[in-house]
C-alpha positions as CSV (number, residue, x, y, z in Angstrom):
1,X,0.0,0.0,0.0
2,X,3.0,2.3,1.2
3,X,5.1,1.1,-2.0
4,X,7.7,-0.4,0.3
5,X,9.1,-3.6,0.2
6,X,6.4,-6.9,0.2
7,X,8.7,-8.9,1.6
8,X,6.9,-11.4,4.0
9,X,7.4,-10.2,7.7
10,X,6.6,-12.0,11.0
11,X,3.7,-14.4,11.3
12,X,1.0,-13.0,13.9
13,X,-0.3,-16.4,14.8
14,X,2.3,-16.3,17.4
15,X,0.6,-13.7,19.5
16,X,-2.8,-14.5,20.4
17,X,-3.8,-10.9,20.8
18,X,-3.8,-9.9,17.0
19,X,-5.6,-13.4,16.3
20,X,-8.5,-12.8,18.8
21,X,-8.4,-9.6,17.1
22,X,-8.8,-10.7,13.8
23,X,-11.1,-13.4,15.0
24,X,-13.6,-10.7,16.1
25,X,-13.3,-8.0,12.9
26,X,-13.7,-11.8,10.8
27,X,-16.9,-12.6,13.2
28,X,-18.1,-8.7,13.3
29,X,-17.6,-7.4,9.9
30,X,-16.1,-4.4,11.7
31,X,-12.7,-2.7,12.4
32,X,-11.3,-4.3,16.1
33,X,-8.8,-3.3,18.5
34,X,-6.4,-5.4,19.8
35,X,-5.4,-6.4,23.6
36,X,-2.6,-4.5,24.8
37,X,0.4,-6.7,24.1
38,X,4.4,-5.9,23.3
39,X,4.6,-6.2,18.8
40,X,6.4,-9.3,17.7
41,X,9.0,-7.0,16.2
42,X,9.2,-5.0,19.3
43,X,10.0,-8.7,21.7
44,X,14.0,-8.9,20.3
45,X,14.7,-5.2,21.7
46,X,16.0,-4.5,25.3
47,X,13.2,-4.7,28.0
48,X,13.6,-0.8,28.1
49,X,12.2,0.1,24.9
50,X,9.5,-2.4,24.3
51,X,6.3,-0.3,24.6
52,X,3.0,-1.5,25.7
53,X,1.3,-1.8,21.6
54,X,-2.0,-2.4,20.2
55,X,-3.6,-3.5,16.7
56,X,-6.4,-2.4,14.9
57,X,-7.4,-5.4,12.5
58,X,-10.2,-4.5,9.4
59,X,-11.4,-7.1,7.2
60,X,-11.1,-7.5,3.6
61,X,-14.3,-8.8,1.4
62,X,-14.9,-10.1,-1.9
63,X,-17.1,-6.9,-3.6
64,X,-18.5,-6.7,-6.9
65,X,-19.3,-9.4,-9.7
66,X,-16.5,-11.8,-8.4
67,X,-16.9,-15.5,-7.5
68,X,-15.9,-14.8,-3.9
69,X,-18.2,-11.7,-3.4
70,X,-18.9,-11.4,0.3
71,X,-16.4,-13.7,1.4
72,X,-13.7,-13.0,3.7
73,X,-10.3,-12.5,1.5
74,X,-8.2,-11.5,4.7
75,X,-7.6,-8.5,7.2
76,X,-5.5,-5.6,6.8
77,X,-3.5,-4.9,10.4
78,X,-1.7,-1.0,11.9
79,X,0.0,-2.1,14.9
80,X,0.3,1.2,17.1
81,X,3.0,1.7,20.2
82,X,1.3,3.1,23.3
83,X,4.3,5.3,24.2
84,X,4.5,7.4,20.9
85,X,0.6,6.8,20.7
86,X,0.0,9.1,23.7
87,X,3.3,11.9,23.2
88,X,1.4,12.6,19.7
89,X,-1.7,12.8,21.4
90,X,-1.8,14.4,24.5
91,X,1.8,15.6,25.5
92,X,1.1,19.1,23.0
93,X,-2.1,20.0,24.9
94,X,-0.9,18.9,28.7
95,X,2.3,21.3,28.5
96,X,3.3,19.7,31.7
97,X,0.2,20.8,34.2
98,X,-2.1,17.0,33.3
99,X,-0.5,13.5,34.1
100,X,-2.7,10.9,31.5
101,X,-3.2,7.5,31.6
102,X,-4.5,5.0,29.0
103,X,-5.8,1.6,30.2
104,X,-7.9,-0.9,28.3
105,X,-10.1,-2.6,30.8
106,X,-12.6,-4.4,28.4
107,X,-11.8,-7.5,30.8
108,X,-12.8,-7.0,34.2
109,X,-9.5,-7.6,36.3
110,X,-7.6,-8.2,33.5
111,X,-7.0,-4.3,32.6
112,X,-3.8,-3.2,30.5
113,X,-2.2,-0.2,30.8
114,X,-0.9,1.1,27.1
115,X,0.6,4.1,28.2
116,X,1.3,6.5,30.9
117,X,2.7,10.0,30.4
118,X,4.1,11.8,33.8
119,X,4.9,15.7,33.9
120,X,4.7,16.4,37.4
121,X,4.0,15.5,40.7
122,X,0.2,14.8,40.9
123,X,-1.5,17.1,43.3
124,X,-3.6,15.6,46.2
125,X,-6.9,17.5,45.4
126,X,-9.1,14.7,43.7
127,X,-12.0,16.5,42.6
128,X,-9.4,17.4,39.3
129,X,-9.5,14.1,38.6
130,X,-10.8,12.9,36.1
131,X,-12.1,9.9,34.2
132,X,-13.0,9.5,30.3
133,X,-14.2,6.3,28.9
134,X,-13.2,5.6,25.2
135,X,-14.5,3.2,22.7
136,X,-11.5,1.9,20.7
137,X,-12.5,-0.5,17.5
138,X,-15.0,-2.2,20.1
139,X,-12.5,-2.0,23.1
140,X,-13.5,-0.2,26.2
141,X,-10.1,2.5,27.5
142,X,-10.3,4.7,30.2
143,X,-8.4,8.0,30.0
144,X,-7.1,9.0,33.3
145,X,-6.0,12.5,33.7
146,X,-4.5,14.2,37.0
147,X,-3.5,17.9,37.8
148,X,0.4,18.7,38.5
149,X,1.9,20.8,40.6
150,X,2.7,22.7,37.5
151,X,-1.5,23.4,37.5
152,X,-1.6,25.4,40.4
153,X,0.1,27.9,38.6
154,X,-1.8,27.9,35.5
155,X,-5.0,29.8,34.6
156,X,-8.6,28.2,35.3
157,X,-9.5,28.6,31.6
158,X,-6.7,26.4,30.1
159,X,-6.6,24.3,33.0
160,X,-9.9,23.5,32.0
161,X,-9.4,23.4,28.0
162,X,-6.6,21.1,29.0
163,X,-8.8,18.5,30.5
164,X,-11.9,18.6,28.3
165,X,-9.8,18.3,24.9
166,X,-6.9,15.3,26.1
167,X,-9.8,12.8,25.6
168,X,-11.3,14.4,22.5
169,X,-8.0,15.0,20.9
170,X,-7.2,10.9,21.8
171,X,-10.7,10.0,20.5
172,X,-10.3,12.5,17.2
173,X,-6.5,10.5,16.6
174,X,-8.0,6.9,17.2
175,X,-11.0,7.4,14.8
176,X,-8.4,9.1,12.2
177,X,-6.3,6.0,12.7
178,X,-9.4,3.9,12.0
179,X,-10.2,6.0,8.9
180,X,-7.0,5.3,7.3
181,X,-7.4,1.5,8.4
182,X,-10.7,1.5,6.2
183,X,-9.8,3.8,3.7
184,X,-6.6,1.1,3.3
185,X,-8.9,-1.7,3.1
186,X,-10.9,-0.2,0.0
187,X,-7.5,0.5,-2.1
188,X,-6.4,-2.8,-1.2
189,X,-9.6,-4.3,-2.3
190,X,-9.2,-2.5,-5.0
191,X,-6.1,-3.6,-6.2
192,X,-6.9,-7.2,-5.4
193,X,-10.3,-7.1,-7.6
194,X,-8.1,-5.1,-10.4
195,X,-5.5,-8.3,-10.5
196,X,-8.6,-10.4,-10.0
197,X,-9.4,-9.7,-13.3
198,X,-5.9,-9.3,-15.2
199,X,-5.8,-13.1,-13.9
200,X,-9.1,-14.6,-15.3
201,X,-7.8,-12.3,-18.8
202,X,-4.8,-14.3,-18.5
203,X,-6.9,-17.7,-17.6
204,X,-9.0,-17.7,-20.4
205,X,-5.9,-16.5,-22.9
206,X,-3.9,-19.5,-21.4
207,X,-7.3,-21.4,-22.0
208,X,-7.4,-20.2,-25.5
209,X,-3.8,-21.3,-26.2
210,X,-4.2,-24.4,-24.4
211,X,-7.3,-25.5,-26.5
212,X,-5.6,-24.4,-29.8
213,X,-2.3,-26.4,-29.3
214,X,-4.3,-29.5,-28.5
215,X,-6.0,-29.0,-31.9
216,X,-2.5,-28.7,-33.4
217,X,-1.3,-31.4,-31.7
218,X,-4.2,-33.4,-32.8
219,X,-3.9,-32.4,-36.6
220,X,-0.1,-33.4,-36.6
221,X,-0.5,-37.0,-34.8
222,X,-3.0,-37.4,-37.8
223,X,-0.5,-35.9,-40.5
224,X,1.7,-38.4,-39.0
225,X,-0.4,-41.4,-39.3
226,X,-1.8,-41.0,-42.7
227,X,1.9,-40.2,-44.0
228,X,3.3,-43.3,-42.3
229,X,0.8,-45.0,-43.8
230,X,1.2,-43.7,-47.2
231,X,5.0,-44.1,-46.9
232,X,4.9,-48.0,-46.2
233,X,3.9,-48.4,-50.1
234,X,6.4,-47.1,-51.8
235,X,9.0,-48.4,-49.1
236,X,7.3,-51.7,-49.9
237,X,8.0,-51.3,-53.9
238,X,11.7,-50.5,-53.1
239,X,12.3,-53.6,-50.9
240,X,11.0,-55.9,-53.8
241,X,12.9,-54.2,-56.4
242,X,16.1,-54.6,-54.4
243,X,15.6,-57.8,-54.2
244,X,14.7,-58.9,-57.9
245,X,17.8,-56.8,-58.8
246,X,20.1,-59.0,-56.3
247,X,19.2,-62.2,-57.6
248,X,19.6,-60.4,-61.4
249,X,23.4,-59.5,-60.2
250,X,23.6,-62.6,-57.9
251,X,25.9,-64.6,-61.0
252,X,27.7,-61.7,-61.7
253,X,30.7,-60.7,-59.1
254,X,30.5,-57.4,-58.6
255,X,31.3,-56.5,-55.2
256,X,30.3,-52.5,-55.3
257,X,26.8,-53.2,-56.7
258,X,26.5,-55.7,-54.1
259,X,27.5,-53.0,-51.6
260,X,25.1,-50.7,-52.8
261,X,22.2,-52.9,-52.8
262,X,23.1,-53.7,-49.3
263,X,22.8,-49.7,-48.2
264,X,19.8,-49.4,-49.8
265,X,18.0,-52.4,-48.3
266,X,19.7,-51.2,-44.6
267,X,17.8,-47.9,-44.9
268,X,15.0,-48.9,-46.1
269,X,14.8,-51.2,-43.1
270,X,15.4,-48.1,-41.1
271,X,12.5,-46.5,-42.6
272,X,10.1,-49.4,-42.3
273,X,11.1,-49.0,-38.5
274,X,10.6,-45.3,-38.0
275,X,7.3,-46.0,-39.8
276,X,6.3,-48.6,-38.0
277,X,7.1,-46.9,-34.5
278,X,5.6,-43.4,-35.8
279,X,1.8,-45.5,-36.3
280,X,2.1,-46.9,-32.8
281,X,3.2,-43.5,-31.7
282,X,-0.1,-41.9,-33.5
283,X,-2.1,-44.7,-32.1
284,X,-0.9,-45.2,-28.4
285,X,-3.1,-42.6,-26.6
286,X,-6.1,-42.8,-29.2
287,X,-9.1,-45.4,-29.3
288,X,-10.7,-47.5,-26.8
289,X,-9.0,-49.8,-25.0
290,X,-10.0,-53.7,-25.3
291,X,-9.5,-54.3,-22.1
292,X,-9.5,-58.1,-20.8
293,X,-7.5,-60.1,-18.3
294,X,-3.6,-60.3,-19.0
295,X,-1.0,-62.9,-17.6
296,X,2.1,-61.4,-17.6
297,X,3.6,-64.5,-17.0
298,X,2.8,-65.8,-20.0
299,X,3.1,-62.4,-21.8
300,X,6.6,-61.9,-20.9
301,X,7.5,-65.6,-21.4
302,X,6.8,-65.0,-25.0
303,X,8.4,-61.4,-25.1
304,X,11.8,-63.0,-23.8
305,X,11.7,-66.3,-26.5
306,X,11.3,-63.7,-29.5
307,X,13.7,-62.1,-28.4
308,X,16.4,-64.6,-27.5
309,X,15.8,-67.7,-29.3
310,X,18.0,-66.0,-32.6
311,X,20.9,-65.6,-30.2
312,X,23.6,-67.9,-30.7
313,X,26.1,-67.1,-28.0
314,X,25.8,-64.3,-25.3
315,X,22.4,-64.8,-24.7
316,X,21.1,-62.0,-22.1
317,X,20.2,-63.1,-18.4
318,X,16.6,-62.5,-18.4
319,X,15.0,-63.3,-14.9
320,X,11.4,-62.8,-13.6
321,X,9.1,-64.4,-10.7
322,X,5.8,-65.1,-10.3
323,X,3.8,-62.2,-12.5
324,X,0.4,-61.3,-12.0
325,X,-2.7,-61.1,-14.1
326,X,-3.8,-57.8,-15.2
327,X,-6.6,-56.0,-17.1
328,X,-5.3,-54.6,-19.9
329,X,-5.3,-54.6,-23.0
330,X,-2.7,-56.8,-24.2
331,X,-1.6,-55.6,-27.8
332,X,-0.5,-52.5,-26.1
333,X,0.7,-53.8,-23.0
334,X,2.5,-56.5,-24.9
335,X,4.1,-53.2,-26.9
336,X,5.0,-51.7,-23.5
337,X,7.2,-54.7,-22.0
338,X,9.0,-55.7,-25.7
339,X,10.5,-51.8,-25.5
340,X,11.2,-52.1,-22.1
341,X,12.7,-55.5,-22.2
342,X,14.2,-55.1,-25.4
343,X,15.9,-51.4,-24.3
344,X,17.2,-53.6,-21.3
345,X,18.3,-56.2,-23.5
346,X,19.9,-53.7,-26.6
347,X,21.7,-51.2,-24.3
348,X,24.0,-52.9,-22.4
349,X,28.4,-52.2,-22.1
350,X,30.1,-53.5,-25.4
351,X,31.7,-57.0,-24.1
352,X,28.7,-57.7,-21.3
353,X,25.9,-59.8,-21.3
354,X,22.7,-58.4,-20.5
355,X,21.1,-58.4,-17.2
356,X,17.5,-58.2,-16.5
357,X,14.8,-58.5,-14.0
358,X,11.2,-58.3,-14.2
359,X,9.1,-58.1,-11.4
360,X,5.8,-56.9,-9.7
361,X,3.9,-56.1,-6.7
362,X,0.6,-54.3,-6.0
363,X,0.3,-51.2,-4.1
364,X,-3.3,-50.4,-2.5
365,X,-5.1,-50.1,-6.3
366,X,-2.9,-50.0,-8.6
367,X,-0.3,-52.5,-9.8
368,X,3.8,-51.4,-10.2
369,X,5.6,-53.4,-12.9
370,X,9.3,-53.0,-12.8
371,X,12.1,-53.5,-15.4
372,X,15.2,-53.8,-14.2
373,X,18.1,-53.6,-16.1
374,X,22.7,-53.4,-15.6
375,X,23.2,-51.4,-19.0
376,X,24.1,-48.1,-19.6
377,X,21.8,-46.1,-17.4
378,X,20.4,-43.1,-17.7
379,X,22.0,-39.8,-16.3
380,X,20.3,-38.0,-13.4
381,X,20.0,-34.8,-15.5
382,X,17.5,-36.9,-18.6
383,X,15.8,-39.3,-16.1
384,X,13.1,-36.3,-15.9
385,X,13.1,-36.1,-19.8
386,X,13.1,-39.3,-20.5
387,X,10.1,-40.4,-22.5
388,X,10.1,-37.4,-25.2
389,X,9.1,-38.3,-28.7
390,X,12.4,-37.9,-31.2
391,X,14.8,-38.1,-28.2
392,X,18.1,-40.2,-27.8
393,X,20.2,-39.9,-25.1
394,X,23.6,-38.0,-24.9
395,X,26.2,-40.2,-25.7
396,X,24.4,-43.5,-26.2
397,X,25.8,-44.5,-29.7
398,X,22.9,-46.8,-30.5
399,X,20.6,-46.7,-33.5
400,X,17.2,-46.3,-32.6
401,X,14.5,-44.2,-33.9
402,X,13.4,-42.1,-30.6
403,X,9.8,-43.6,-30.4
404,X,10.0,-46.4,-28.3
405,X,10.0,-44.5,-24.0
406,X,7.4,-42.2,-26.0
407,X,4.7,-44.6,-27.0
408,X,5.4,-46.4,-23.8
409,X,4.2,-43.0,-22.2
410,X,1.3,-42.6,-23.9
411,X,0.2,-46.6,-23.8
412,X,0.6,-46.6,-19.9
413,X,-1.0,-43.2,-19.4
414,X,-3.7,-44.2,-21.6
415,X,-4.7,-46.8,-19.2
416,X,-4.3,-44.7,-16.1
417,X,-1.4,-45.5,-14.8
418,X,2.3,-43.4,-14.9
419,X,5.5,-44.0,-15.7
420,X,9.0,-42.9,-14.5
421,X,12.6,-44.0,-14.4
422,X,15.2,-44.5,-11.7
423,X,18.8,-45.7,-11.2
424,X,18.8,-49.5,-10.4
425,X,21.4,-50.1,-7.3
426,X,24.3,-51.4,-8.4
427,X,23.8,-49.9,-12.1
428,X,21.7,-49.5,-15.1
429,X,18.5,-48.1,-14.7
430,X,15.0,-49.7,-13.3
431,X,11.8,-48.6,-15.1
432,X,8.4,-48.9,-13.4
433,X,5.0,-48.2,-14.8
434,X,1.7,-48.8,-13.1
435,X,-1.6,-49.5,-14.2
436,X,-5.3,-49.6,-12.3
437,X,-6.4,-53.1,-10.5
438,X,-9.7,-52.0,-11.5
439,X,-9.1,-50.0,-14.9
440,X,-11.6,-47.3,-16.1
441,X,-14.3,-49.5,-18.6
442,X,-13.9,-46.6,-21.0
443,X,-10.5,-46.7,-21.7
444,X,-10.5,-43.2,-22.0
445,X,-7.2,-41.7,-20.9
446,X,-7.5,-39.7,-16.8
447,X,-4.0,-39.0,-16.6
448,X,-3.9,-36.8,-19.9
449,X,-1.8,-33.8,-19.0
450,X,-0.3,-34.9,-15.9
451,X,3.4,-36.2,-15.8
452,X,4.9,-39.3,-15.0
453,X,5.7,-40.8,-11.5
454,X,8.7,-38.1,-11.6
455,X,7.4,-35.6,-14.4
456,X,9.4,-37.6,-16.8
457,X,8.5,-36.3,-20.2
458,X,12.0,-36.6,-21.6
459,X,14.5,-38.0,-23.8
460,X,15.9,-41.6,-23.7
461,X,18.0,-44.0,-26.1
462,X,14.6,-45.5,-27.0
């Protein structure tokens, strides 16, 4: 409000007297005075200049056409020190002939003085003295004001001006202070209605933008289908061509033809691959799901023969216990353990066998499928980009086409569960994904837009 520094300062909750305050101006709708109590950034100074204090709290309300009109938003707080409190009220007028005393006594034998200002040595006559009640923010003070020696010397008219305006001039201060309190309140209502609305302009843009890059994203993934489609053709076509030209040149020795033929049929493999992966990329999150009862046993019984039973010598180490049944549906859950077994399997130390381990458990609803592998790994700095679309990883050296950790994502998500990746102890990395005991019967995808076990949304060798 002051334009000074909004750095966060001490937290009233540790004084009870600004919280009952608060409590009441929350309960009252009104501006409310404190207890007398020392300020919590008074209580580190010496005993000798902490002054008896006091706050007035005001409460701050939703106004206008908002969703939270009427409802408390919080309380704007002046703390006030008793001391300088009654030298800028009353010291002027007194001029050394009136002793004053402020007191709240709202609580019957629990009274509090705030402040006591002493010019003189009071004179015995008490019919001078006298007694002004106060209403402070719905607190009850009593001004106390007593004749010096300092009076007996001073004419009857000021005497008498001196003791009639000390309460009106205290009175006059604490309903200016109470003014500015409220008049506070409104700018900072103000400003909080005026960033109100700058925020639901900058909702609804980020809405706007949000909606239109799904469309995008949308319109690519089905670019990307139809040309991977359209692309297998011709790569088809090319294969057979190579392969009526090799048996054309198969009598003739010609060693560079042969080498060329070779290159040709390499990349076009390469192709047929990206292709292939760029379709299940396209067609991971989309669909409904067929979901029906899956033994992983079985499943990854099958997933390890493929991909060993072509392996002549250094054959990996593929281990896994007792795996439950699942609901799932097992094209795309079968797609999910082949990349992850077959990552485990293909990125392993030049000159080591490959070491895996497959296991699973179930946690409360859910069940958490692990692949464990002692290849490579997977730097702390990619683990939390590690299933990006396109992505290798620094440094891997292995061909691959990017896909593989991607549609992973989008197959596991699809079903509800998450994804992430962590270092397995010991080495190599250990990915776990989860999936529902008791999946969603549309197959529709809940965990759209939310990130992986770790936010892993990243790069890998995949």
């Amino acid at each position: 409000m002051d334009g000074l520094s909004s750095a966060l300062g001490s937290d009233l909750a540790a004084a009870a007297e600004p919280v009952e305050a608060m409590d009441v101006a929350r309960r009252t709708g009104q501006v409310t005075a404190s207890q007398v109590y020392v300020l919590l950034r008074d209580r580190p100074l010496p005993p000798s200049r902490r002054q008896p204090s006091f706050v007035l709290a005001a409460p701050v309300y939703g106004a206008g056409d908002v969703p939270d009109a009427g409802l408390l938003r919080g309380w704007l707080l002046m703390g006030v020190r008793g001391v300088d409190f009654v030298d800028g009220t009353l010291k002027q007028i007194a001029r050394g002939v009136i002793n004053a005393k402020l007191t709240d006594v709202s609580v019957p034998g629990q009274e509090r003085q705030l402040a006591a200002l002493r010019d003189g040595e009071p004179i015995g006559d008490t019919g001078l003295y006298r007694e002004t009640p106060i209403d402070v923010g719905g607190r009850q003070w009593k001004l106390e004001l007593q004749p010096t020696a300092g009076f007996l010397t001073t004419g009857d008219t000021y005497t008498y001006q001196v003791i009639m305006s000390s309460g009106a001039v205290a009175s006059l201060l604490l309903a200016g202070l109470v003014l500015v309190l409220v008049t506070s309140r409104d700018r900072a209502l103000a400003r909080v209605e005026q960033a109100t609305s700058a925020l639901q302009a900058d909702i609804a843009h980020r809405q706007q933008v949000e909606t239109h890059l799904r469309e995008r994203e949308a319109e690519l993934e089905r670019f990307a289908a139809v040309a991977a489609h359209d692309l297998k053709s011709p790569l088809t076509v090319i294969m057979g061509y190579c392969e009526l030209v090799e048996d054309r040149v198969a009598e003739r020795v010609d060693s560079q033809v042969t080498g060329w033929l070779k290159r040709v049929r390499t990349g076009t493999r390469r192709m047929q691959h990206l292709i292939d992966d760029l379709l299940a990329y396209a067609a991971a999150g989309d669909g409904t799901l067929d979901l029906e009862e899956v033994d992983l046993d079985t499943l990854v019984s099958d997933i390890v023969m493929e991909r060993t039973t072509h392996l002549e010598d250094e054959r990996p180490n593929i281990e896994f216990g007792r795996l439950p049944a699942v609901v799932a549906d097992p094209a795309r859950i079968r797609q999910v353990l082949d990349n992850l077994i077959g990552n485990a399997v293909k990125y392993v130390r030049h000159g080591t066998v490959a070491q895996v381990d497959v296991s699973a458990e179930r946690d409360q609803d859910v069940w958490r499928i692990a692949v464990a592998d002692r290849g490579i790994g997977i730097s702390a700095d990619q683990r939390e980009n590690v299933f990006a679309a396109f992505s290798r990883a620094r440094g891997s050296g292995y061909p691959g086409t990017g896909l593989g950790l991607a549609i992973c994502r989008r197959i596991v998500n699809h079903h509800g569960g998450e994804i992430r990746v962590e270092e397995n102890p010991g080495g190599g990395s250990r990915f776990i994904f989860t999936l529902p005991v008791t999946p969603e019967p549309s197959g529709q995808d809940p965990a759209a837009g939310r990130d992986g076990l770790a936010a892993a949304t990243g790069r890998h060798p995949g």
